[in-house]
C-alpha positions in Angstrom: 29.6 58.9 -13.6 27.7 57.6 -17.0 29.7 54.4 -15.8 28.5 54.0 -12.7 24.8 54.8 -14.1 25.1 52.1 -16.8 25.9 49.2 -13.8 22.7 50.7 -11.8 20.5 50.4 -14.5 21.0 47.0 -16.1 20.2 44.7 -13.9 17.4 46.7 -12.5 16.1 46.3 -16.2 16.5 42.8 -15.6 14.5 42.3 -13.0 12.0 44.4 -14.8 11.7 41.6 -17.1 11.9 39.1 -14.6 8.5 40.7 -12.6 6.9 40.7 -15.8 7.7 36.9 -16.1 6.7 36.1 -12.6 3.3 38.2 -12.7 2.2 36.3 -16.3 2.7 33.2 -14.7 0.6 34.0 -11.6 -2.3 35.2 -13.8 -2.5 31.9 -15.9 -2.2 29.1 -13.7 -4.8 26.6 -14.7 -7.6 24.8 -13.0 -6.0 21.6 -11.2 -7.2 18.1 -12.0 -8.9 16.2 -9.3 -8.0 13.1 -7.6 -11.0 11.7 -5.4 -10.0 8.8 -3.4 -12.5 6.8 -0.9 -11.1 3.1 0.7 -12.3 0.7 3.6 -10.5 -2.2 5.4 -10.5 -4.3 7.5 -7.6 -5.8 9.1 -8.0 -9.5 8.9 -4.6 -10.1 10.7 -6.8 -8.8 13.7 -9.9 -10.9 13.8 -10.3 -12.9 16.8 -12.9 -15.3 18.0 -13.8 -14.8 22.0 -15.4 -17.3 23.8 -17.3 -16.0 26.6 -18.6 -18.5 29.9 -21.8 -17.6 30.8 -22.5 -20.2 33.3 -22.2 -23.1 31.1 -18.6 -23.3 29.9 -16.9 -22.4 26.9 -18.3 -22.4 23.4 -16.3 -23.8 20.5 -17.3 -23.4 17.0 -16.4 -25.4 13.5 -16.2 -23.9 10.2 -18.9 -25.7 7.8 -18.2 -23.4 4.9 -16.2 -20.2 4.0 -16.2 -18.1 0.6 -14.8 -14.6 0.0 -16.1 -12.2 -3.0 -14.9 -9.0 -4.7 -16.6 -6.6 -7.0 -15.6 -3.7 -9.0 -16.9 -1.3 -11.7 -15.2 1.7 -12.4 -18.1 2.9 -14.8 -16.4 2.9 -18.2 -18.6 4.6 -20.4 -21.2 6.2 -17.9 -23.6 9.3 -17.9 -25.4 8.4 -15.2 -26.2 4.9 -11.9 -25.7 1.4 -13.0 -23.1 1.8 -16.7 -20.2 0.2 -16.7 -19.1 -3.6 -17.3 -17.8 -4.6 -13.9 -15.5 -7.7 -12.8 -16.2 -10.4 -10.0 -14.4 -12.9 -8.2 -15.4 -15.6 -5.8 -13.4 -18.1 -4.1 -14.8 -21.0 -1.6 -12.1 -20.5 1.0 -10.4 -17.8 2.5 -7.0 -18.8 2.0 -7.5 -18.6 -1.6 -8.3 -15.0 -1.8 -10.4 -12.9 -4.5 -8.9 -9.9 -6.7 -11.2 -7.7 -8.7 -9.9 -4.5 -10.3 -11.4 -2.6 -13.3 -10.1 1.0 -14.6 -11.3 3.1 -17.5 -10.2 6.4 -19.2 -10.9 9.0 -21.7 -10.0 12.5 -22.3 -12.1 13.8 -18.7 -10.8 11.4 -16.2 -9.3 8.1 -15.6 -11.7 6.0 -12.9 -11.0 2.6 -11.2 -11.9 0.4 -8.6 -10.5 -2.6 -7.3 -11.5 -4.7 -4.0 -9.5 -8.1 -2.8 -10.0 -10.1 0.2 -7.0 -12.2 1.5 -5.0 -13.5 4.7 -4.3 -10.0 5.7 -7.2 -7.6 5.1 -10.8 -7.6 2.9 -10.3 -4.0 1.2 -12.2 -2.1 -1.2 -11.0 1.2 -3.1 -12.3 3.9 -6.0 -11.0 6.7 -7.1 -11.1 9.3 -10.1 -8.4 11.2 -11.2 -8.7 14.1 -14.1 -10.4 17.7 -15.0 -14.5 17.5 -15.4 -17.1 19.4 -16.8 -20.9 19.1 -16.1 -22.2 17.1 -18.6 -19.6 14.0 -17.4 -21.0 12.2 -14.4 -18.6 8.7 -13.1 -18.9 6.9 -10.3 -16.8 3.6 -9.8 -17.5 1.5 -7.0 -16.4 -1.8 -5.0 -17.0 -4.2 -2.1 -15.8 -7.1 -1.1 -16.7 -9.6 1.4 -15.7 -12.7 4.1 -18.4 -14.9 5.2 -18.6 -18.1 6.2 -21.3 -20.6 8.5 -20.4 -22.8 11.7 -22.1 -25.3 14.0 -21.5 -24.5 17.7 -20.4 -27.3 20.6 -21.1 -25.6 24.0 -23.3 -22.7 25.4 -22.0 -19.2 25.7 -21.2 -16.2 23.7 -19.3 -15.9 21.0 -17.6 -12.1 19.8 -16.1 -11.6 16.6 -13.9 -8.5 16.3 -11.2 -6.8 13.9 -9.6 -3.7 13.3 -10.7 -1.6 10.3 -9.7 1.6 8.7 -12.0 4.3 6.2 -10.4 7.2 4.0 -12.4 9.3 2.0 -10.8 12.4 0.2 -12.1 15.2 -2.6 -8.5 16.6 -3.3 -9.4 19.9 -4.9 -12.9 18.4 -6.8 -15.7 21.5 -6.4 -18.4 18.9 -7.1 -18.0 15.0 -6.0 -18.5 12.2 -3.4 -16.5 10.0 -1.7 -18.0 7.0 0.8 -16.4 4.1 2.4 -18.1 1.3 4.6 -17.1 -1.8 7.0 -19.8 -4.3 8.3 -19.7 -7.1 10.4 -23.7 -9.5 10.6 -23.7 -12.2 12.8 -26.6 -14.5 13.3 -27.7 -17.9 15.2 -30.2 -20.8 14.3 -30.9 -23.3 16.8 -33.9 -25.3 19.1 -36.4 -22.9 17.0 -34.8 -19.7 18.0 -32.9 -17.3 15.8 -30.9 -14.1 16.8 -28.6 -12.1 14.8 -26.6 -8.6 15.7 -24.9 -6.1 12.8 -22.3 -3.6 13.4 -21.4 -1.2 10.3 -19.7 2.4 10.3 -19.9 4.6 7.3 -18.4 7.8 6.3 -19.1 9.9 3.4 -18.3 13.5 2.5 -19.3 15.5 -0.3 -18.4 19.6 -2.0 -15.6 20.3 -0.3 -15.6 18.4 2.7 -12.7 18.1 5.0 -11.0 14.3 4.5 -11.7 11.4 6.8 -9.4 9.1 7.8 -10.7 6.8 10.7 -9.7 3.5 12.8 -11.7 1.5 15.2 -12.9 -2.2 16.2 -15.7 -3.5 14.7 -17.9 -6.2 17.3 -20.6 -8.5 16.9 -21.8 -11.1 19.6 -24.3 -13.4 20.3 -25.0 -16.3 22.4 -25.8 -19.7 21.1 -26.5 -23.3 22.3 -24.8 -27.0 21.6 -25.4 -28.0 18.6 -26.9 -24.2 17.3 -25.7 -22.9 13.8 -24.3 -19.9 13.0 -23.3 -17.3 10.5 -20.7 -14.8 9.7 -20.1 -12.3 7.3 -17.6 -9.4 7.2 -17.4 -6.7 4.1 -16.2 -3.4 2.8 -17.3 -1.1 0.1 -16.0 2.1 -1.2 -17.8 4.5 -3.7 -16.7 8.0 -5.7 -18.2 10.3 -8.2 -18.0 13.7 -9.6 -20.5 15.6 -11.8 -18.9 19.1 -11.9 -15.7 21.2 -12.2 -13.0 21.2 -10.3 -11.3 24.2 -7.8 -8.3 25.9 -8.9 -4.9 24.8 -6.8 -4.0 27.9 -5.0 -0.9 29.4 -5.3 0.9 29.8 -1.8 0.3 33.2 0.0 4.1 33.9 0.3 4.3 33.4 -3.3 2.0 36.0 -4.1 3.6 38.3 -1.7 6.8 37.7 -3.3 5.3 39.0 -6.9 4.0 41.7 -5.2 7.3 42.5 -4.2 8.8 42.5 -7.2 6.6 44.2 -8.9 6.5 47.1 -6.6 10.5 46.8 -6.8 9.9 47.5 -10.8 7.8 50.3 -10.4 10.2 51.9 -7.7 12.5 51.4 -10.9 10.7 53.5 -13.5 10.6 56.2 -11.0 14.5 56.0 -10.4 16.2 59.4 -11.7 19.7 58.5 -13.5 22.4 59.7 -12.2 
């Protein structure tokens, strides 16, 4: 019988041991580090040129100039608005593309931005990634842009459309901000008129907001004469920050459960008479 006793009791002792383990573990999980994320873009594969007849024909347009620009500062160095060093590219033709990227770090977070325009999209992105206290405040930014002016032959309208695409997410950051942007501007010059028609969408969310991710088409149109002049422009930005703590990553609720079992199981234990 003292046999039989001895194989009940070990490995309940065990698991004893085992509870104790789980249950320290559960009570000392740290606070999470943050990663807040924002981006915009705009598919460029997408962008289309419509000709519309309004009575008079088809317009056609010619490209006079294009140029493409990127900024980005991910605020190396900040406390509060406007620190950091910041890196900017231009280019004088959209085949050529523009890359800006900048990324910082010390013992609070690591921040960076970066924006680039090519054949494919015009993006910009930020995001921080650590643990922060109060006193530290970052906020990296970007934007990049597509423009470009033309001389129209014809009368008619003329709509300029792509896809884009905004994310904005906190992660598990108490205190922060994330924002993204697209934009198209259009405007005419001609006979001693001038017209001009803006579309934009912008998202932000802030403290604990749910994330956005969002698609759409952005439009702009307007109607111009022969020989009128024209210009287009097509951007992105994308902004962060934090100024406080950060959330705690919660532990699953079957996990907890679980420890609760366990350590129910090892007080069942202590109250097991031996045989």
């Amino acid at each position: 019988m003292n046999y039989f006793s001895r194989l009940v009791k070990r490995p309940c002792f065990k698991v004893e041991r085992f509870c104790f383990l789980v249950l320290l573990f559960c009570s000392v999980q740290p606070a999470g580090a943050a990663l807040i994320t924002a981006g915009a873009v705009i598919d460029w594969s997408t962008f289309k040129i419509t000709p519309i007849d309004i009575g008079n024909g088809l317009p056609t347009l010619t490209w006079i100039t294009q140029n493409d620009s990127s900024n980005a500062n991910s605020n190396a160095s900040c406390y509060y608005y406007g620190c950091g060093v910041g890196v900017s590219e231009y280019a004088s033709s959209w085949s050529a593309g523009t890359l800006a990227t900048e990324s910082s770090a010390n013992s609070i977070a690591n921040r960076s931005a970066s924006a680039a325009t090519s054949g494919s999209q015009i993006k910009a992105d930020a995001s921080i990634n650590g643990s922060f206290v109060d006193q530290y405040y970052v906020n990296p930014s970007s934007n990049s842009q597509r423009s470009g002016g033309f001389t129209v032959q014809g009368n008619g309208l003329l709509l300029f459309q792509a896809n884009y695409s905004l994310a904005d997410n906190l992660g598990v950051a108490a205190s922060g901000t994330a924002s993204s942007g697209v934009n198209f501007s259009l405007s005419s010059n001609g006979d001693g008129g001038y017209g001009s028609a803006n579309q934009g969408f912008n998202r932000a969310i802030s403290n604990g907001s749910a994330p956005i991710a969002e698609t759409g088409i952005l439009t702009v149109g307007l109607i111009f004469g022969n020989g009128w002049g024209g210009y287009f422009t097509g951007s992105t930005n994308a902004s962060v920050s934090s100024y406080g703590s950060v959330n705690s990553i919660p532990l699953p609720a079957a996990f907890w459960l679980f420890g609760s079992a366990l350590a129910g199981f090892a007080g069942l234990r202590r109250h097991w008479p031996s045989v």
